[in-house]
N, C-alpha and C positions, 0 to 999 in steps of 0.2 A: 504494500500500500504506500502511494507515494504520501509525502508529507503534506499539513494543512498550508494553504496560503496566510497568512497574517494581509489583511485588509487593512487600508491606509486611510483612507478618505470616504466618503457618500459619495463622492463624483466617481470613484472606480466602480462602488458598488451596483450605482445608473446604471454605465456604460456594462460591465457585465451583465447587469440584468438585460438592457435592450439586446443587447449578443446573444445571450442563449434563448430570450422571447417566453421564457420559464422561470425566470428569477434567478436565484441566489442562492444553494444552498451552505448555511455557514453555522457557523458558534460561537456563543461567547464562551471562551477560557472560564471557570471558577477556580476558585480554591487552588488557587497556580497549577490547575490543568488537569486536576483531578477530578473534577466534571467539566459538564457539556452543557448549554442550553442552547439546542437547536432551533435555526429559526431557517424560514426561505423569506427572502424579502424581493419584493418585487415593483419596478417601479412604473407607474401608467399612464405616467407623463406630464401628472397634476399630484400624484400620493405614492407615498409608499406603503404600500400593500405590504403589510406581516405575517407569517405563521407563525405562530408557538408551536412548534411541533411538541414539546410535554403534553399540550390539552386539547391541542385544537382550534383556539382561540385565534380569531383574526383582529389587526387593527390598520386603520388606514389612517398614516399621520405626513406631516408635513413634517419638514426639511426640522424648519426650528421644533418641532413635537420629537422629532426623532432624539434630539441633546437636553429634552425635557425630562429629566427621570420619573416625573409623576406620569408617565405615560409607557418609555422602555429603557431599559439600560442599555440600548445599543451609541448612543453615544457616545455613554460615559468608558464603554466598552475599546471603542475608535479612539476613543485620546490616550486612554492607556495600552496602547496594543492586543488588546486583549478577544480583538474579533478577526475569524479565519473562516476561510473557506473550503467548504468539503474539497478535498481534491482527487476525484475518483477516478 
């Protein structure tokens, strides 16, 4: 299995999402790596579209909602290195 990618920015994450037409699949790091919280994020040209892949649960949030923790840790995730992508 090759290794995860570490995601850098929202603007790669776009650009990947428009490329595969399927989103994103990726994770945040926890616990310095010793979990996972999957997510597919998917951008549709106005939102980003979320899965939690834990529950199921979808959100559709803006650029500034996505570095809003009351809403997801993917942000806070992207400043600290800490979000990759499946690399299958």
């Amino acid at each position: 299995m090759k290794p995860p990618i570490k995601l850098k920015s929202l603007e790669t994450i776009k650009q990947k999402s428009i490329k595969t037409g399927n989103g994103l699949d990726c994770f945040i790091a926890l616990a310095g790596g010793l979990m996972r919280s999957s997510k597919n994020i998917y951008w549709n040209g106005k939102k980003y579209k979320i899965l939690n892949e834990i529950d199921g649960t979808t959100q559709n949030l803006t650029e500034k909602q996505i570095f809003d923790e009351r809403y997801t840790n993917i942000g806070k995730a992207l400043k600290v290195g800490a979000l990759y992508q499946y690399n299958f």
